[in-house]
C-alpha positions in Angstrom: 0.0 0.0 0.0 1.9 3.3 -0.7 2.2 6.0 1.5 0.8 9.5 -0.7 -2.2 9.6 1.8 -5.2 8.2 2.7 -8.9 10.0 2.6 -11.8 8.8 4.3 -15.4 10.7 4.1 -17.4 10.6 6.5 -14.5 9.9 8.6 -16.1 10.5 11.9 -18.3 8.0 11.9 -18.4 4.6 13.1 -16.7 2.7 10.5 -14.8 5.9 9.0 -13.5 6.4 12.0 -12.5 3.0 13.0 -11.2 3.2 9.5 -8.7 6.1 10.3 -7.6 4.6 14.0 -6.0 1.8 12.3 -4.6 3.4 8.8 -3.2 5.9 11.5 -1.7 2.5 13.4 -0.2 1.8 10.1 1.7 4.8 10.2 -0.6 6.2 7.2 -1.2 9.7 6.7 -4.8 9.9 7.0 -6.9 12.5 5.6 -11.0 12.7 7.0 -13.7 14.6 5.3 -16.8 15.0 7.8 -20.1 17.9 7.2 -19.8 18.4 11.1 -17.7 17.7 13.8 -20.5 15.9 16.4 -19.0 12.8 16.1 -15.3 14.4 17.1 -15.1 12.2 19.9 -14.3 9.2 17.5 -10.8 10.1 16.7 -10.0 10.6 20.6 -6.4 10.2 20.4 -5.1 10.4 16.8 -7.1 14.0 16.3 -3.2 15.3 16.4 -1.9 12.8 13.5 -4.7 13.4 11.1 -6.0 16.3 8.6 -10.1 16.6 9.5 -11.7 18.9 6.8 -15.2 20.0 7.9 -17.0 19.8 4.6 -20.2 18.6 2.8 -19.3 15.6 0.6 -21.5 17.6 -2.1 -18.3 20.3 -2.0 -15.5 18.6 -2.2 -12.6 19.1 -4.2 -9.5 18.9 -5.3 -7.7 20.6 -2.4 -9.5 16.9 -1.1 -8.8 14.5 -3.3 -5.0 15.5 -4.8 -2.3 13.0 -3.8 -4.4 10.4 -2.2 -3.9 7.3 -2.9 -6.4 5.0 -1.5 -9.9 7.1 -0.7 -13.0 5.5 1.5 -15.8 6.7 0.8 -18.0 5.6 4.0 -20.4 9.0 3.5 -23.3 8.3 3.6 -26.8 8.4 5.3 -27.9 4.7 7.6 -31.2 4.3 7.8 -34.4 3.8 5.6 -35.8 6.0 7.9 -35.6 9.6 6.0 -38.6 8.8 3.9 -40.8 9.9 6.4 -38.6 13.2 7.4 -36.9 14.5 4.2 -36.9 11.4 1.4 -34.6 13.5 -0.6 -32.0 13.1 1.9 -30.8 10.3 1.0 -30.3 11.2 -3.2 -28.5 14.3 -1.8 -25.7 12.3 0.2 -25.4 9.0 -1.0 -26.0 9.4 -5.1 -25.0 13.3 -5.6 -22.5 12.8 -2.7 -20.8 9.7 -4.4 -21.1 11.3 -7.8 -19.1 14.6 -6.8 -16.7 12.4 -5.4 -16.3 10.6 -8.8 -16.2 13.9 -10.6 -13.5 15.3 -8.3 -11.4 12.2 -8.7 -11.8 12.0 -12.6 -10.5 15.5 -13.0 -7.5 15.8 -10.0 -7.2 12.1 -9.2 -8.0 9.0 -11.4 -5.4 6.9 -10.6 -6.9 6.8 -6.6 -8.1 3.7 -5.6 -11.5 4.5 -4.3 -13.1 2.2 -1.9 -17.2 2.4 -1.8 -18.8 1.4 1.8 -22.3 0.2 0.8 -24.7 -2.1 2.9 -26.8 -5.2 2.4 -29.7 -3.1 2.4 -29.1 -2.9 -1.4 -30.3 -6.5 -2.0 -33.9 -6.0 -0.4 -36.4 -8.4 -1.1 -35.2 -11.7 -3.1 -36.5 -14.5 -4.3 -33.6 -17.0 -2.8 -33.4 -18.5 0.2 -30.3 -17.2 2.0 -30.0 -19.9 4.9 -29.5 -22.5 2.4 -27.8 -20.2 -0.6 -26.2 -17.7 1.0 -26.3 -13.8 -0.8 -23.2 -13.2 -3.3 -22.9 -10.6 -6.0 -25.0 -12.6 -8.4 -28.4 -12.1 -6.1 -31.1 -9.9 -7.2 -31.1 -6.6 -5.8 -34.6 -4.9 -5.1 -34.3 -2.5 -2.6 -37.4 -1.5 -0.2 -36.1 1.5 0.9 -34.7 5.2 -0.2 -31.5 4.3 1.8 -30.8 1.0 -0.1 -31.7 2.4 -3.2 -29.7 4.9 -3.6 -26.8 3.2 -2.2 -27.0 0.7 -5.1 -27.3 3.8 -7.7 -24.0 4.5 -5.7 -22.3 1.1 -6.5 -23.8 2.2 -10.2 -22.2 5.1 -10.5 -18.8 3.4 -9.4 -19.1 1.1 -11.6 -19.9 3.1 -14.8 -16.9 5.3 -13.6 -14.4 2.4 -13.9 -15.8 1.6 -17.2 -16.2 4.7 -19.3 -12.9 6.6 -17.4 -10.9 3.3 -16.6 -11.2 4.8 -13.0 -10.4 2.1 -10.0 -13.3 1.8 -7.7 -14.7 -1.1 -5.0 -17.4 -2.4 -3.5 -18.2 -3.8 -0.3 -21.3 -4.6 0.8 -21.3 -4.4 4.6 -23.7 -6.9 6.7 -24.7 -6.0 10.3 -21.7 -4.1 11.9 -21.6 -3.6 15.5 -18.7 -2.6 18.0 -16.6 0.0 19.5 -17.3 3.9 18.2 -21.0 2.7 17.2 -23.8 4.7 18.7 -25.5 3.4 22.0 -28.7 5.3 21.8 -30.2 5.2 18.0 -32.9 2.6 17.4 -32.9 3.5 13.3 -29.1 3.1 13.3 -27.3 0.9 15.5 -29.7 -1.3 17.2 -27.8 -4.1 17.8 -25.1 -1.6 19.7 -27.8 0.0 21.9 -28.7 -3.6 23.1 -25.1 -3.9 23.8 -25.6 -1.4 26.4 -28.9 -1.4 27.5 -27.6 -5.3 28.8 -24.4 -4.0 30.0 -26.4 -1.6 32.2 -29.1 -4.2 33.4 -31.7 -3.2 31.3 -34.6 -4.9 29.4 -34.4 -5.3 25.6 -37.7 -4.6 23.8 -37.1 -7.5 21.2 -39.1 -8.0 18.2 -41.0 -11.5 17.7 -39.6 -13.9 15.1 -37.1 -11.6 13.9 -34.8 -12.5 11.3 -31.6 -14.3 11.0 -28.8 -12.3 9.7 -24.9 -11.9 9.5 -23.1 -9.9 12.3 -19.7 -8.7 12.1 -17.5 -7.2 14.5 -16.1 -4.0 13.2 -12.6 -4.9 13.7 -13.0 -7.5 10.9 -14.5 -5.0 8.9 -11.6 -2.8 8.8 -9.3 -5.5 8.2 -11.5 -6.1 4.9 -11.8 -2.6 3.7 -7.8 -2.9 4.1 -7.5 -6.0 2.4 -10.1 -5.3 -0.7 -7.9 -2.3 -1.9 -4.5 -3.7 -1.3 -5.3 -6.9 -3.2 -8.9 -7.2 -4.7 -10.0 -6.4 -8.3 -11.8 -3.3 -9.6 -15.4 -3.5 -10.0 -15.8 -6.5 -7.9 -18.6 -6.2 -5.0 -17.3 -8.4 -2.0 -19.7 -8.9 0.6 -18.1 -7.9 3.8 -19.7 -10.4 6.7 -18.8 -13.3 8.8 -20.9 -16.2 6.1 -23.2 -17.5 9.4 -26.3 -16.3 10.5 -28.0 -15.6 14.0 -31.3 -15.1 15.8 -30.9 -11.8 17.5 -32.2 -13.3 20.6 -29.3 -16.2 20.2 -26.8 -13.1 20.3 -28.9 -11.1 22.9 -28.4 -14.5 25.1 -25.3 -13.9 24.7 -25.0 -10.6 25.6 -26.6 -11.1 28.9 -24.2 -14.1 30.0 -21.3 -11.9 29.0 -22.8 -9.0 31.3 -24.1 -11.0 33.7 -27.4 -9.1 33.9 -29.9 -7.7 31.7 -33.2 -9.2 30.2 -35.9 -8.8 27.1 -39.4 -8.5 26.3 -40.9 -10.0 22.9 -43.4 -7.7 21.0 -45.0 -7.3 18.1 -42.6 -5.3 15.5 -44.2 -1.8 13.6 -46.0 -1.9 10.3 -43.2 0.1 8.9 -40.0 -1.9 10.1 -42.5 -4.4 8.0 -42.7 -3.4 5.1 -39.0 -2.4 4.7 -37.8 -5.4 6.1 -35.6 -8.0 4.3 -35.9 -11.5 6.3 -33.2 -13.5 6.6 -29.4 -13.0 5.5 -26.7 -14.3 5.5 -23.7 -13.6 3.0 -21.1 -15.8 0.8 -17.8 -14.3 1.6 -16.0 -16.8 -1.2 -14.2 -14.0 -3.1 -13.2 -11.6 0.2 -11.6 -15.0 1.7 -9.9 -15.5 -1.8 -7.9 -12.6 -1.1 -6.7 -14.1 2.2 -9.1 -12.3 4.5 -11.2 -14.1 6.8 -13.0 -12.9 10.5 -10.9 -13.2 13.3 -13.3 -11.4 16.3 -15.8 -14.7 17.4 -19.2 -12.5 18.1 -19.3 -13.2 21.7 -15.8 -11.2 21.6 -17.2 -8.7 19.4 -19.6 -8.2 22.4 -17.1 -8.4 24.7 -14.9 -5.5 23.7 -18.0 -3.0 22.8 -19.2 -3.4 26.6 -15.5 -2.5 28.2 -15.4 0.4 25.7 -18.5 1.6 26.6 -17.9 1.2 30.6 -14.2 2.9 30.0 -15.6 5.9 28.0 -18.5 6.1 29.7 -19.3 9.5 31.0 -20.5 10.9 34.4 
């Protein structure tokens, strides 16, 4: 991996920030692009070795991009939430965002490697049945939500990119990422983190009834692959970014409360809207990501493990 620089956007967040802790480890010199500076608490400890640009992704430029070599783009909204608050939200970041970025790079960078964070979310609704053929690039995508649809017109304008300016772009399609940095207190965003905690504290979980099976990740593992799918994977590629195994969120919630020791959970009925954006099951074949010599090291119960000490250590008076 050379050395010119690294940019992440949306840098503060939860996997643009774990991103940055451990190019930074690498003795990287890491660029971040963030529209605000809420999340500053994120790079707690490398703030000194890193250049933080507060900037909408919509305005960057190439004061931005110039002599990067490898760029993340994790920018983006999370949720399928916005189409009840502002459903152009999500076209303004995450398909005019992306596409300013591409711009940018074509004219003052083309060479970059640029790395495209997208989510499962992108596959929606499909006809296959993942628990016995698990989800790989070949799998239908028919998104039930703003958020996932305009990610995938994201992964679309990356891959148009590579093929009409020979530009070098990736995609990784991110499962359910939890751990350290994660929000503890957003239900539309990070649920499976604000279970974490509500355990850790000896709380009750509402859970919802038959809820589906899917593919958790530790965000350790997730960084590791980001790292791994520029150094050695193949442009245009989508590599699915999960651990291949599935679990009932109350298996993992189980867990949760004999690694804490306390806490407990309620079954109800889920809302009509978490309904009808839903997508069942899922779980993901990681064939091509492991071709590259990846594979998850972090077991979940771990994964678990590590987010409740961070949160006790940074928790807050």
């Amino acid at each position: 991996m050379r050395k010119e620089g690294i940019l992440i956007t949306g840098g503060l967040g939860f996997i643009g920030s774990n991103l940055a802790h451990k190019c930074v480890e690498n003795r990287l010199e890491v660029s971040i692009l963030s529209r605000s500076k809420s999340k500053i608490e994120n790079i707690k400890g490398i703030e000194k070795k890193i250049n933080l640009s507060i900037k909408d992704i919509n305005d960057i430029g190439k004061e931005d991009i110039e002599r990067k070599s490898i760029i993340f783009h994790c920018a983006s909204t999370n949720n399928n939430y916005h189409i009840h608050e502002d459903p152009y939200l999500d076209m303004e970041i995450n398909c005019r965002g992306t596409l300013s970025l591409l711009e940018s790079c074509r004219k003052y960078n083309p060479t970059a490697k640029i790395f495209y964070a997208s989510t499962f979310f992108v596959n929606g609704k499909f006809r296959q049945d993942p628990l016995k053929e698990p989800i790989n690039s070949f799998t239908e995508t028919n998104p039930t939500g703003l958020y996932g649809a305009t990610r995938l017109a994201g992964e679309n304008f990356c891959k148009i990119y590579n093929n009409v300016f020979d530009m070098n772009c990736f995609i990784g399609r991110f499962s359910n990422v939890f751990g350290i940095r994660e929000q503890k207190d957003n239900n539309k965003k990070a649920a499976f983190n604000k279970m974490i905690e509500i355990v850790r504290k000896g709380g009750k979980i509402n859970l919802y009834k038959n809820a589906p099976i899917r593919d958790y990740i530790y965000i350790d593992d997730v960084v590791s692959a980001c790292l791994k799918i520029v150094e050695k994977g193949k442009v245009g590629e989508i590599y699915y970014v999960g651990r291949g195994e599935g679990h009932q969120i109350k298996e993992l919630v189980d867990k949760m409360i004999e690694v804490s020791g306390k806490g407990s959970y309620e079954l109800i009925d889920p809302p009509k809207f978490h309904k009808q954006v839903g997508m069942g099951n899922f779980i993901c074949d990681i064939f091509n990501l492991k071709s590259l010599g990846w594979y998850p090291r972090v077991s979940i119960e771990e994964g678990i493990r590590k987010t409740m000490e961070w949160y006790k250590k940074n928790e807050r008076d």
